[in-house]
PDB file of N, CA, C and O in Angstrom:
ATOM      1  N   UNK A   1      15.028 176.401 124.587  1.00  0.00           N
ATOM      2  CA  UNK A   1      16.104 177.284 124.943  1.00  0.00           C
ATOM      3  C   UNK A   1      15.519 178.509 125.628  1.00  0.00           C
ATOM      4  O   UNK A   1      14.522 179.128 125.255  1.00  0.00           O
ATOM      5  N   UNK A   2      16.338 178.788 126.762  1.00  0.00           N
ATOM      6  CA  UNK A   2      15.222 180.020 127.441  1.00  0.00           C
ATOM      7  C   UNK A   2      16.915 180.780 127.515  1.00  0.00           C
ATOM      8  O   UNK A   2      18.000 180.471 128.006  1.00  0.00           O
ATOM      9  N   UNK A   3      16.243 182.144 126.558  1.00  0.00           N
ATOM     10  CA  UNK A   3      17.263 183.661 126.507  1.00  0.00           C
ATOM     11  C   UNK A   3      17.528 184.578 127.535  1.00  0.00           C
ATOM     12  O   UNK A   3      16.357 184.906 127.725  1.00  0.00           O
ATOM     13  N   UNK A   4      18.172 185.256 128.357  1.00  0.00           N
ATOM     14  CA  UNK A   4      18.056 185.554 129.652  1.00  0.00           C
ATOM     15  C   UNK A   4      18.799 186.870 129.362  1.00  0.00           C
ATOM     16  O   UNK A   4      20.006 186.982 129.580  1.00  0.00           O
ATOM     17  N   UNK A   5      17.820 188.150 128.718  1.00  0.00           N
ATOM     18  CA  UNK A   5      18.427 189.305 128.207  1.00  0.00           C
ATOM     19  C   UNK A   5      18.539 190.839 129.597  1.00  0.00           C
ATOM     20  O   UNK A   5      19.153 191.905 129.545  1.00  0.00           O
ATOM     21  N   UNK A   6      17.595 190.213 130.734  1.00  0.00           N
ATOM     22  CA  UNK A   6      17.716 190.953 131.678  1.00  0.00           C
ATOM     23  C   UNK A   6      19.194 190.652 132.993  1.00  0.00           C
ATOM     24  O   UNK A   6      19.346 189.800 133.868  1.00  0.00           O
ATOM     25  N   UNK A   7      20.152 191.985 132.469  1.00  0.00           N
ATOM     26  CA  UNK A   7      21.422 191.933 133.688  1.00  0.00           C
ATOM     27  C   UNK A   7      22.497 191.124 132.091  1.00  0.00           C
ATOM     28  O   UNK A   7      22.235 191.433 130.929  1.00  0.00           O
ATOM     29  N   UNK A   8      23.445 190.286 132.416  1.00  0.00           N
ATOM     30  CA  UNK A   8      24.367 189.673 131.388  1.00  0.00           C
ATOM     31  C   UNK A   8      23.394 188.631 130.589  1.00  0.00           C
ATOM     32  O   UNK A   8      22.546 187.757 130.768  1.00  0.00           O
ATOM     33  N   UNK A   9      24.041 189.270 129.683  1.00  0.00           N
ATOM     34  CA  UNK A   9      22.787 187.961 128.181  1.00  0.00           C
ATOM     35  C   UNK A   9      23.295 186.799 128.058  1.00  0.00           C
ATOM     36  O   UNK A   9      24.430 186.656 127.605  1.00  0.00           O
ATOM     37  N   UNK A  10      22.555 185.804 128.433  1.00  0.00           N
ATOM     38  CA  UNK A  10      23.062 184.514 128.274  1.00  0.00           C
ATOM     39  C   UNK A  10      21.678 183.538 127.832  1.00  0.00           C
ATOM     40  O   UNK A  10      20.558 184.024 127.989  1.00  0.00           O
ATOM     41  N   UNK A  11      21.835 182.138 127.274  1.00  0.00           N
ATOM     42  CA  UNK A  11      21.213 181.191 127.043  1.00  0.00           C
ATOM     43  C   UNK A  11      21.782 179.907 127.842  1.00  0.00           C
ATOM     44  O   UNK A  11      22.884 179.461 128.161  1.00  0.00           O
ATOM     45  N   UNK A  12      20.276 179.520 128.006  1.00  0.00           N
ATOM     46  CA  UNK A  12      20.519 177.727 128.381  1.00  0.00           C
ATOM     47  C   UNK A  12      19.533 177.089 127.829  1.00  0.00           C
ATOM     48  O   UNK A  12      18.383 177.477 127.622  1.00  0.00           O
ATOM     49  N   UNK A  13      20.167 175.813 127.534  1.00  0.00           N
ATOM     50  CA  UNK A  13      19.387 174.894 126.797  1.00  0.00           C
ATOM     51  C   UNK A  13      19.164 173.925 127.617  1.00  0.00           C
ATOM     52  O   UNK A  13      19.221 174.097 128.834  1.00  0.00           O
ATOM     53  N   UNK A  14      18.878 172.768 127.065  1.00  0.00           N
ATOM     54  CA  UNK A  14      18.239 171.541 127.563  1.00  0.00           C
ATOM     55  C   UNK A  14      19.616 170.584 128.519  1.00  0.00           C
ATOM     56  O   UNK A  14      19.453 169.711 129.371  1.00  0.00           O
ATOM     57  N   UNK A  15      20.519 170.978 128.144  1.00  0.00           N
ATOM     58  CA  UNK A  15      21.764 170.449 128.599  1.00  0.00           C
ATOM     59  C   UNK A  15      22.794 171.735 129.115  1.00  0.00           C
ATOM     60  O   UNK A  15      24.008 171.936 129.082  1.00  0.00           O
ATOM     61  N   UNK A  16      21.690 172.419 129.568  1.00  0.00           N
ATOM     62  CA  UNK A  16      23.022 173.581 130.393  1.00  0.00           C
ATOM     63  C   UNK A  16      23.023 175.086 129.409  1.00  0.00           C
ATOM     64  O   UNK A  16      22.325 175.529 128.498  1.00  0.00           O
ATOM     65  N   UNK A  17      24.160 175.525 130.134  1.00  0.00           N
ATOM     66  CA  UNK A  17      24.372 176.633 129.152  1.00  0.00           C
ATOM     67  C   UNK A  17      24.887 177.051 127.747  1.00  0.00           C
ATOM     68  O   UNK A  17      25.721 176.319 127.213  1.00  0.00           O
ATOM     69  N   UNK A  18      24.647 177.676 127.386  1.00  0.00           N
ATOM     70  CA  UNK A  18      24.935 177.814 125.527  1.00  0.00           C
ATOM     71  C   UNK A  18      25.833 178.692 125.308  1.00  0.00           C
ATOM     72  O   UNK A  18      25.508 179.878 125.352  1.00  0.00           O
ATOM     73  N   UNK A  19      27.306 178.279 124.993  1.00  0.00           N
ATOM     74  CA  UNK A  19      28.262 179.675 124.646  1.00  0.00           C
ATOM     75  C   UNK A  19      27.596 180.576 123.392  1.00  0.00           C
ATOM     76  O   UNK A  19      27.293 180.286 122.234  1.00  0.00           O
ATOM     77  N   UNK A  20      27.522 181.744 124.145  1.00  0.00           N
ATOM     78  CA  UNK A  20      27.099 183.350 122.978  1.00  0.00           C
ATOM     79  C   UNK A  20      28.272 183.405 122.251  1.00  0.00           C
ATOM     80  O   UNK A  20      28.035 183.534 121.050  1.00  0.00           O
ATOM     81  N   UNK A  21      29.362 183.359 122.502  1.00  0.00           N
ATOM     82  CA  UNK A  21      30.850 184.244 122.307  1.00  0.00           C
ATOM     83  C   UNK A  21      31.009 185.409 122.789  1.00  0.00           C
ATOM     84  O   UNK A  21      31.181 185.665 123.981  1.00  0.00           O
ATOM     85  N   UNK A  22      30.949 186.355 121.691  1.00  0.00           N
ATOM     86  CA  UNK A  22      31.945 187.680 122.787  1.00  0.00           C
ATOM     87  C   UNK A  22      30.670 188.618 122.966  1.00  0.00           C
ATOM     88  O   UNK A  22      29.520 188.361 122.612  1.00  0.00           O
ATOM     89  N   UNK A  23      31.217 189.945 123.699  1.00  0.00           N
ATOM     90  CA  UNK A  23      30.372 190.801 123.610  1.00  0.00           C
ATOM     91  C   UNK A  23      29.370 191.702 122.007  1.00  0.00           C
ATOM     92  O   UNK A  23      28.221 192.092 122.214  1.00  0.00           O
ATOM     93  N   UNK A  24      29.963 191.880 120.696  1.00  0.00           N
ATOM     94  CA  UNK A  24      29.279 191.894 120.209  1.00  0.00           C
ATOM     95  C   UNK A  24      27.910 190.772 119.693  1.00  0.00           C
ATOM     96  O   UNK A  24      26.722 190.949 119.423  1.00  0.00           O
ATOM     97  N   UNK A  25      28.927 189.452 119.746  1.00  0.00           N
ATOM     98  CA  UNK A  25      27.929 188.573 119.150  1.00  0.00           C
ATOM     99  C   UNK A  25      26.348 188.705 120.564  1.00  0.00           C
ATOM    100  O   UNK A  25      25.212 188.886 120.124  1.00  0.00           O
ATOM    101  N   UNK A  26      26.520 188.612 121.731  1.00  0.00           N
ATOM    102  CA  UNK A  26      25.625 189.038 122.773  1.00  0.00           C
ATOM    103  C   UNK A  26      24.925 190.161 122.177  1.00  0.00           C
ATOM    104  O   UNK A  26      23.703 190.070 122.058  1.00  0.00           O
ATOM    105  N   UNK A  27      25.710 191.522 121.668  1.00  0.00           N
ATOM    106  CA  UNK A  27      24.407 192.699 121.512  1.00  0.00           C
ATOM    107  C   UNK A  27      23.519 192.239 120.495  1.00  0.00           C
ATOM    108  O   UNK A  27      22.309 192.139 120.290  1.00  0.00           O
ATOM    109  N   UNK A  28      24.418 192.043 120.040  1.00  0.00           N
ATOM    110  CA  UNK A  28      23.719 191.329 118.348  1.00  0.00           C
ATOM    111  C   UNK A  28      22.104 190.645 118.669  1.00  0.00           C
ATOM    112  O   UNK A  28      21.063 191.099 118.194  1.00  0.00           O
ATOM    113  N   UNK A  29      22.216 189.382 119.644  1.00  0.00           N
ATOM    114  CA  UNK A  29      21.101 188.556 120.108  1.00  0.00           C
ATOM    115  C   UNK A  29      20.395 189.529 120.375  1.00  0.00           C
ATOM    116  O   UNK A  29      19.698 190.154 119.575  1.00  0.00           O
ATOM    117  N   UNK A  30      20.560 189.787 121.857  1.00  0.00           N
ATOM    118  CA  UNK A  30      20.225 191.086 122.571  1.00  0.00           C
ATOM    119  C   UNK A  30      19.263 191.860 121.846  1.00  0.00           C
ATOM    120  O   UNK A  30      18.106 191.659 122.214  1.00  0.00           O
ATOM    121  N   UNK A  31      19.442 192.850 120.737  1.00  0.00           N
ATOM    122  CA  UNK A  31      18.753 193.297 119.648  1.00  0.00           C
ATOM    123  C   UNK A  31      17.949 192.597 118.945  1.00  0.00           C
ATOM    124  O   UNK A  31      16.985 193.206 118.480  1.00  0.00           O
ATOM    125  N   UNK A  32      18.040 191.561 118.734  1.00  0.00           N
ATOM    126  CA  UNK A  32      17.029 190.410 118.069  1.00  0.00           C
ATOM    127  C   UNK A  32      16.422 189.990 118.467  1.00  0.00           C
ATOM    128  O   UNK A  32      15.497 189.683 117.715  1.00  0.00           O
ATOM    129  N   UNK A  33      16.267 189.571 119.852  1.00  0.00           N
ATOM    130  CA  UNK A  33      15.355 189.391 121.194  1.00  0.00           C
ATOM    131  C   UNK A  33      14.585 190.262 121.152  1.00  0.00           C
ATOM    132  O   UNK A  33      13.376 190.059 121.270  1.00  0.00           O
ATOM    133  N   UNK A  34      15.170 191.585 120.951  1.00  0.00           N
ATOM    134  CA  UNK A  34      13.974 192.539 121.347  1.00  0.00           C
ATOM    135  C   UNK A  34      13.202 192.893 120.474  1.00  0.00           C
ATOM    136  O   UNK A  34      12.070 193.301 120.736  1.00  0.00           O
ATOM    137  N   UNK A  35      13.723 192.791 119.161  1.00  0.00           N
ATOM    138  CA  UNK A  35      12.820 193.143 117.634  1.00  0.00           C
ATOM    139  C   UNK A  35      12.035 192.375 117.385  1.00  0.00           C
ATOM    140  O   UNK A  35      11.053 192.632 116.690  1.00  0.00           O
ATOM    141  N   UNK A  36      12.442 190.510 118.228  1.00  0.00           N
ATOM    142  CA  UNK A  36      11.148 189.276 118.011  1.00  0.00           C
ATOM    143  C   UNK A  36       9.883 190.029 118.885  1.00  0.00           C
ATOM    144  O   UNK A  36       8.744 190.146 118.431  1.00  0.00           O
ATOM    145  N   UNK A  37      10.353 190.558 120.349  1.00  0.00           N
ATOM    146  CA  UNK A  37       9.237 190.821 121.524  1.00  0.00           C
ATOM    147  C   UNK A  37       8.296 191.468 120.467  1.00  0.00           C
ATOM    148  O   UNK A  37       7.203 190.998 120.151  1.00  0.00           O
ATOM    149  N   UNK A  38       9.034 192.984 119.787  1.00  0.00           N
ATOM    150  CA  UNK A  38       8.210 193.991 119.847  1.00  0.00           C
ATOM    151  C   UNK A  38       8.016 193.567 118.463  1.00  0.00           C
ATOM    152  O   UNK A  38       6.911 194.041 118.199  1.00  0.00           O
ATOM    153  N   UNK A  39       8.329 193.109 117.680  1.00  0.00           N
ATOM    154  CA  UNK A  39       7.119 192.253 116.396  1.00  0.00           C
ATOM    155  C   UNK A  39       5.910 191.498 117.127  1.00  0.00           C
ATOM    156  O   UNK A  39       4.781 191.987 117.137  1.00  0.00           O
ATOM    157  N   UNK A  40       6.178 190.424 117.665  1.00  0.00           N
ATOM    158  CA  UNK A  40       4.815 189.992 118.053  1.00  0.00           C
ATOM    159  C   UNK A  40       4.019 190.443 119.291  1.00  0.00           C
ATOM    160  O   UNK A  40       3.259 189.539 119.639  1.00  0.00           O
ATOM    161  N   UNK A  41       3.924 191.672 120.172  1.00  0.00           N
ATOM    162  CA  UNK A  41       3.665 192.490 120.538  1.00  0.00           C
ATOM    163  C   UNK A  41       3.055 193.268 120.000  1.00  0.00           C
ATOM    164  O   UNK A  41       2.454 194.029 120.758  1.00  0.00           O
ATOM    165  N   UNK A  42       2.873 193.507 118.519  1.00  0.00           N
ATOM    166  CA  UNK A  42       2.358 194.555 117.707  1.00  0.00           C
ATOM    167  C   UNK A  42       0.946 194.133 117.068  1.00  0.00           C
ATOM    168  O   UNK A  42      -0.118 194.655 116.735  1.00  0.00           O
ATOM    169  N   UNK A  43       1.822 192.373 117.108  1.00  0.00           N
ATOM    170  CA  UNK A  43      -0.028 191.642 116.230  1.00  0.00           C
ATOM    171  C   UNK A  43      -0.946 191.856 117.137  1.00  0.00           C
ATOM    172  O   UNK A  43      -2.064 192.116 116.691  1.00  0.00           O
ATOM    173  N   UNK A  44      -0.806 191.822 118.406  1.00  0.00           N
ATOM    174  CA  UNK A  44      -1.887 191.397 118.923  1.00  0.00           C
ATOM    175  C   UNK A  44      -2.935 192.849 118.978  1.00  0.00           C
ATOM    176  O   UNK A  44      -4.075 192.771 119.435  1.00  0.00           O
TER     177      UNK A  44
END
Protein backbone atom coordinates (compact mmCIF):
# COMPACT_ATOMS: atom_id res chain seq x y z
CA UNK A 1 0.00 0.00 0.00
CA UNK A 2 1.74 3.27 -0.89
CA UNK A 3 0.19 6.51 1.43
CA UNK A 4 0.27 9.69 -0.56
CA UNK A 5 0.27 12.44 2.40
CA UNK A 6 1.84 15.21 0.14
CA UNK A 7 -1.25 17.76 -1.50
CA UNK A 8 -4.88 15.46 -0.73
CA UNK A 9 -4.18 12.23 1.46
CA UNK A 10 -5.00 9.31 -0.22
CA UNK A 11 -3.96 5.46 -0.50
CA UNK A 12 -3.62 2.85 -3.21
CA UNK A 13 -3.26 -0.56 -3.00
CA UNK A 14 -2.55 -3.42 -5.12
CA UNK A 15 -5.98 -3.14 -6.82
CA UNK A 16 -6.37 0.65 -7.09
CA UNK A 17 -7.40 3.09 -4.70
CA UNK A 18 -8.39 2.69 -1.00
CA UNK A 19 -11.47 4.69 0.36
CA UNK A 20 -10.03 6.92 3.61
CA UNK A 21 -13.64 8.26 4.30
CA UNK A 22 -14.06 11.71 5.36
CA UNK A 23 -11.88 14.44 6.18
CA UNK A 24 -11.23 13.69 9.78
CA UNK A 25 -10.65 10.03 9.32
CA UNK A 26 -7.70 11.48 6.51
CA UNK A 27 -6.14 13.87 9.40
CA UNK A 28 -6.25 11.16 11.63
CA UNK A 29 -3.85 8.90 9.02
CA UNK A 30 -2.16 11.98 8.06
CA UNK A 31 -0.88 12.32 11.78
CA UNK A 32 0.05 8.73 12.00
CA UNK A 33 2.05 8.81 8.91
CA UNK A 34 3.93 11.32 10.32
CA UNK A 35 4.51 9.99 13.98
CA UNK A 36 5.57 6.40 12.02
CA UNK A 37 8.28 8.83 9.77
CA UNK A 38 9.51 10.65 12.79
CA UNK A 39 9.68 7.41 15.14
CA UNK A 40 11.84 5.63 12.83
CA UNK A 41 13.80 8.62 11.86
CA UNK A 42 14.91 8.92 15.42
CA UNK A 43 16.50 5.20 15.59
CA UNK A 44 18.73 5.73 13.25
Amino acid sequence: MQLRVLGPVDAVGAEGPVPLGGPKQRTVLALLAQAAASARSDRR
